[in-house]
C-alpha positions in Angstrom: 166.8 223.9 141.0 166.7 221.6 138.0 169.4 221.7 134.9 166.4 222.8 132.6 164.9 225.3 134.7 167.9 227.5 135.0 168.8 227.1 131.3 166.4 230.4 130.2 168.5 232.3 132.9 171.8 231.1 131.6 170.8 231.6 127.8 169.1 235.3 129.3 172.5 236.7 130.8 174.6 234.6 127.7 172.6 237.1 124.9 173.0 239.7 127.5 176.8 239.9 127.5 176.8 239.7 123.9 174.9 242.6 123.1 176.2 245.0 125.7 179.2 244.8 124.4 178.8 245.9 121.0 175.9 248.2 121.9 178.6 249.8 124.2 180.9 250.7 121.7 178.0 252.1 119.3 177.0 254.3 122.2 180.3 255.5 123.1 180.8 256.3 119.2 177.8 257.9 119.1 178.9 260.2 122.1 181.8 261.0 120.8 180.3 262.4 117.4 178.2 264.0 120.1 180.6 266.7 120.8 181.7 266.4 117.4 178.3 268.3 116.2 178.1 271.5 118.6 175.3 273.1 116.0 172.5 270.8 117.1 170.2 271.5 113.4 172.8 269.9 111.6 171.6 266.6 110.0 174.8 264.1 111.9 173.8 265.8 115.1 169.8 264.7 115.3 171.3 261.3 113.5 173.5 261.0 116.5 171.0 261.8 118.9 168.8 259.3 117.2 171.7 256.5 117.6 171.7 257.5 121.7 168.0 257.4 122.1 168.1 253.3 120.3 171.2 252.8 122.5 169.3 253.4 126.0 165.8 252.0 124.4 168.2 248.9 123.8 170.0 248.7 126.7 166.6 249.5 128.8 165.5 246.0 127.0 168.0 244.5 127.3 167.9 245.1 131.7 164.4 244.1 131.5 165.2 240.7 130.0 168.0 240.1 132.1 165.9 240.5 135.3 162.9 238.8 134.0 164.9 235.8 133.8 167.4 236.1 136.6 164.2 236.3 139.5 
């Protein structure tokens, strides 16, 4: 392979690595006020779940990018 076609891949798993990791500490925050909100009506408790649900749809993008650009 040449130097310019394995550049996307590198940039793909580069941007990869940098969002995991703040997206990992959001979503382990997010857990955590999880528990924090046992009555599951309460405003913070569907804002949590909201913050978990963009978490996986993020890191589910996130996957997909990776593996487009690491076949």
């Amino acid at each position: 392979m040449n130097k310019n076609s394995d550049q996307p891949k590198k940039l793909a798993g580069e941007i990869a690595h940098k969002l995991r990791a703040p997206l990992t500490a959001i979503n382990g925050y997010a857990q955590l006020l999880d528990t924090k909100f046992p009555d599951k009506s309460r405003p913070e408790a569907r804002w949590t779940k909201e913050i978990l649900r963009e978490c996986d749809r993020l890191t589910r993008m996130i996957t997909e990018i990776t593996e487009k650009y690491s076949a």
